[in-house]
N, C-alpha and C positions, 0 to 999 in steps of 0.2 A: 231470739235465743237459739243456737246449736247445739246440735248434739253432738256425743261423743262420737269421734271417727272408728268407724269398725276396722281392727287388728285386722288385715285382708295382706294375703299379698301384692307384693306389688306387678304390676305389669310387665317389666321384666323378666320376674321369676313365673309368673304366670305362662308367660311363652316360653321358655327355658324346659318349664317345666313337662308343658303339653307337648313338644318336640320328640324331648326325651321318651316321653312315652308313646308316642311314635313309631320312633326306634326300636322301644323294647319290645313294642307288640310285630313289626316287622324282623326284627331279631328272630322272635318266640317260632310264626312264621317258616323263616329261612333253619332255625335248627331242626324242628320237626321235621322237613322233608329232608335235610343233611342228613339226620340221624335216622328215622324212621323209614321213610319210602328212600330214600337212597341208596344204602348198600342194598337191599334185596334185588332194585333192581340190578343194579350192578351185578351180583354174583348170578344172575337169570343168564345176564349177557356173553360173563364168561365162561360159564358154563356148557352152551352152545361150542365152546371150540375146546375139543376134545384132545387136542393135543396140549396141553400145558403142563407142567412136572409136577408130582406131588407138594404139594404145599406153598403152592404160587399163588392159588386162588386166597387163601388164607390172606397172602402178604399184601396181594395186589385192593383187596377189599381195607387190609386196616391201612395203606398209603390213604386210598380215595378217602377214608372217615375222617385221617389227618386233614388232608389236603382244605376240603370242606370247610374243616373246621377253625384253621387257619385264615380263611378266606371270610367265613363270618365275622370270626373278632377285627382282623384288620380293616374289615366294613363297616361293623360296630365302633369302631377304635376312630377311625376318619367320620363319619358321619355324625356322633354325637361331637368333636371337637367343633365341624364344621357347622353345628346348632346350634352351639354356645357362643361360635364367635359371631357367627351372624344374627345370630335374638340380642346379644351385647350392642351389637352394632347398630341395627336397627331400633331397638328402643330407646337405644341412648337421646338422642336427639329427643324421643318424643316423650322420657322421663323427664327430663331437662325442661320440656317446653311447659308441661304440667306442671310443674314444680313450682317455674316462674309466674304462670295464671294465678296456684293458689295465692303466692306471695304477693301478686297485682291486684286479687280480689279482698287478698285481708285488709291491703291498705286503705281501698277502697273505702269496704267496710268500716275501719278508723277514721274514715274521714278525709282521705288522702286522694281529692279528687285527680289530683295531676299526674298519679301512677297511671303507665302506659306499659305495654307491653311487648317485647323487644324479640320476637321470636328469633334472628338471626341464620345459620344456617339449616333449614328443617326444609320438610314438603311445601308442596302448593298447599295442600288442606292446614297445614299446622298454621302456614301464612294466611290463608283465607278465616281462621279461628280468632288468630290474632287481631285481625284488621277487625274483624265483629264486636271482637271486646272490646278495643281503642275505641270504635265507635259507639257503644254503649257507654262506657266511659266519659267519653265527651260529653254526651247528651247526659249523663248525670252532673258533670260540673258545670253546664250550662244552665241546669235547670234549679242546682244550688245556688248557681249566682244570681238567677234571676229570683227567684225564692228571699235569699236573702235582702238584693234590693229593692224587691217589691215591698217587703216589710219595713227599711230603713225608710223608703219615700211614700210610705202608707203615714206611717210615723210620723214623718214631717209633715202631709198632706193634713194630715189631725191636727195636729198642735195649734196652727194658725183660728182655726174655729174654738177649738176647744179652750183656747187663751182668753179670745174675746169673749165667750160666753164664763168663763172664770170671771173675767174682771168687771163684766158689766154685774153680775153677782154678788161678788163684795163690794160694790159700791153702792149697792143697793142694800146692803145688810147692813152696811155702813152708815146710811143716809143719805150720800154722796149724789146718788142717784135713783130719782124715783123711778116706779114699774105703770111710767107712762105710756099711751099707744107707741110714742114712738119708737122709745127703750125695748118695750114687748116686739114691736116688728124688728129692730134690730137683730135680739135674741133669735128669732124666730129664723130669718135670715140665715143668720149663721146655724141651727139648727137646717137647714133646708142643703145647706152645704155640706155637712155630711151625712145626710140623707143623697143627695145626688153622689159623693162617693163610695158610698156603701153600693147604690142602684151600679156604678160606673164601674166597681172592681165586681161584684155579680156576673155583669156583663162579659166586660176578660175573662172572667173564669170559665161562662159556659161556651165563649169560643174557644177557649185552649182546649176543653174538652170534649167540642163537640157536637154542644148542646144548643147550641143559636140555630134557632128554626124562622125556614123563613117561607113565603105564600109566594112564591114565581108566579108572575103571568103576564102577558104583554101588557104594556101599559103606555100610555103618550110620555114622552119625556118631559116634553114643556109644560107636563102638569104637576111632574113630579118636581121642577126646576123653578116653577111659580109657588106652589104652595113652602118649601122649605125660606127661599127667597122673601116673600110676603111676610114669614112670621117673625122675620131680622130687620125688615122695614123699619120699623121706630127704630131700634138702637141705634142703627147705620145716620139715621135722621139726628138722633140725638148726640151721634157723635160728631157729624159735619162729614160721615166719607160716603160717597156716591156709590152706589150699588147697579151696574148696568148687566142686563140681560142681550145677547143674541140668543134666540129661539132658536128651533128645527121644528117647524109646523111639521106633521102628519109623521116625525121619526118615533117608531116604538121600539121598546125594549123590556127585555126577557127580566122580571125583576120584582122585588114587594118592595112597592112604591114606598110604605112606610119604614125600611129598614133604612133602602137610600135614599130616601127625605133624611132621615135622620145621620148617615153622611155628609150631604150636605149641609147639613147646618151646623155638624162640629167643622166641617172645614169654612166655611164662613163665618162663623163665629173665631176661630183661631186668624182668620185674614181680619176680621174687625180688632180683634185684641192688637195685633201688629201695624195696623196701618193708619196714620196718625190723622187729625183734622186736615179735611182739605184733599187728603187721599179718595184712592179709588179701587174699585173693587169688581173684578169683569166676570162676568160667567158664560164662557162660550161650548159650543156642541161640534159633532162632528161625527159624521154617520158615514162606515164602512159598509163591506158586503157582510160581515160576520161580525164585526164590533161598532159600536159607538162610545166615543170618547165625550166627556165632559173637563171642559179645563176652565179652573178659577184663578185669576192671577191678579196679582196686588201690588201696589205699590208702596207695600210699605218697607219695615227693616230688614229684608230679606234675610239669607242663612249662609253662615258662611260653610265652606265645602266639605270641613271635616265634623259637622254635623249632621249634613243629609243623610247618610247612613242608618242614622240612627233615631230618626225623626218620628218614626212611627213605634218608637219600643215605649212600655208604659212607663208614668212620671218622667222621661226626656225632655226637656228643656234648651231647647238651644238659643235660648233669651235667659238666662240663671240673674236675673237684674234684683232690684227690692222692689218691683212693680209688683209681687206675688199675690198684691189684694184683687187684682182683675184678671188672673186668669185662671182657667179652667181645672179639673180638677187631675188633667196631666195622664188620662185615658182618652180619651176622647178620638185621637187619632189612632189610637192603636184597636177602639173598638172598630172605627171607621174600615182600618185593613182586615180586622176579620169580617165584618158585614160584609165587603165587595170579594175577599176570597171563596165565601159563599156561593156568594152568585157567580165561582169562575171567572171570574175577573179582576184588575190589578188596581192598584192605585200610587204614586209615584212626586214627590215632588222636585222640584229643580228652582234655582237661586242663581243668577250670576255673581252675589256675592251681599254682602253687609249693605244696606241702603239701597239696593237694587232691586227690589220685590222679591217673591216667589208666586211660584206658578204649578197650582195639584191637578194631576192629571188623574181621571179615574175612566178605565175602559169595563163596559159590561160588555156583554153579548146583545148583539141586534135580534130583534123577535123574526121568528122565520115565517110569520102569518104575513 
């Protein structure tokens, strides 16, 4: 809620106004010494010359009080015109630019995330004002869109569990369906599935915020690369796709082993969900003087190009198939980018195209011990 605008002058009459008075006080100033100390001196000076005729001195003092006097107003007279037209001058623009802020901030406020603001001819600062609020601006339609989709594909990410446990329910009220072990693990199952995406949007949220905490400290890689590897062993088995390791005996790096264990296993788990029986699935290292790179690369339905972009933003999907009972709950990568941004470090994937694998590259920092 707002409050009422206070009745204030505006900016313009503000400067108009203090100018003026300016003036007036330099006026006030320039008359007292015209009128006051001025003729006395004067008649001191002509006084001094003892030759002048009766009643010169008189005339010669009320010229000077004229003369004075004239010179004040016509100073007065040019000075306040030339106050007015330069405070007109000069604020115009920067009335104008205000104006159009508030008009950019009400829309805002309505909801009008695409209002921008169009400073036009004004100062560098007016322009530098400008670009501050387009940029805040954006970052609030951004973060409406994202907002909004997060909920639309939260929504949908529910509905799927939320279904099946509906209808194994009433079939069970029904008779249709007993509340057999297996029916119960079913149930349970899909209760476990939004339980993981409850855990998985948590997650997003306390790295958007900030709040993902992590234990750095040198660590071997190839233990961090064996234990994520190791716990995807049966699925990869039960799938039919081959999971190979190249090592980096003795490479360490700077990192909490179980943040990017847990990288690793959404990005292995999303190469298992893509990569079909008979595929493969490689996990190679690669150690700089200040980074070490890990890259996992698949063969399976790789991404086509105008996806990549987009690969790591939450619920993105660049498989949208009816396959949606086996895969994950559509965070997974995007918590992956905030764990390695943590650690100062990136993570990137690459595709030469539909059928051609992909291949996630993720760089930390090499340990300086």
């Amino acid at each position: 809620m707002t409050g009422a605008v206070p009745r204030q002058a505006t900016l313009r009459t503000r400067l108009v106004v203090g100018n003026l008075v300016l003036i007036a006080s330099a006026l006030a100033v320039t008359w007292a010494v015209a009128t006051v100390a001025g003729p006395p001196l004067f008649r001191d000076h002509i006084e001094q010359d003892q030759a002048l005729p009766p009643g010169l001195l008189d005339r010669a003092e009320q010229a000077f009080h004229i003369a004075n006097l004239l010179q004040v107003l016509l100073a007065t007279a040019i000075a306040a015109a030339l106050t007015v037209g330069l405070s007109l001058l000069i604020t115009r623009p920067i009335s104008r630019t205000i104006t159009a802020m508030a008009a950019t901030s009400a829309r805002l406020a309505q909801g009008d995330y695409t209002a921008r603001l169009i400073p036009g001819r004004a100062s560098r600062e007016v322009h530098t004002l400008a670009g501050t609020m387009n940029t805040l601006a954006t970052r609030i339609q951004n973060t409406e869109a994202t907002r909004r989709r997060l909920l639309t594909d939260l929504a949908h990410e529910m509905r799927t569990p939320l279904a099946a446990i509906d209808g194994y329910l009433e079939a069970i009220h029904d008779g249709i369906e007993t509340a057999d072990p297996p029916t119960i693990a079913i149930l349970r199952g899909q209760l476990q599935k939004l339980v993981r995406l409850a855990d998985d949007i948590n997650a997003v949220s306390a790295a958007d915020e900030h709040r993902l905490k992590v234990a750095v400290r040198p660590t071997p890689l190839d233990v961090i690369i064996e234990d994520a590897a190791g716990s995807l062993r049966p699925a990869y088995s039960a799938k039919g796709v081959t999971l190979g390791i190249a090592g980096a005996p003795g490479t360490l790096v700077d990192a909490d082993p179980a943040r990017i264990g847990q990288v690793l296993v959404n990005v292995l788990n999303n190469a298992l969900r893509h990569t079909p029986p008979g595929g493969r699935v490689d996990i190679g290292t690669g150690a700089g003087t200040t980074t070490v790179e890990i890259t996992i690369s698949d063969t399976g339905e790789g991404i086509a190009p105008e996806h990549l972009p987009y690969l790591f933003e939450r619920f993105y999907r660049a498989h949208p198939s009816g396959r949606h009972h086996d895969q994950g709950s559509g965070v997974g990568l995007t918590i992956s980018r905030a764990i390695v941004a943590t650690h100062a470090g990136s993570i990137a994937a690459d595709s030469p195209g539909p059928g051609r694998g992909t291949t996630v590259t993720i760089k930390l920092p090499a340990s300086r011990l």
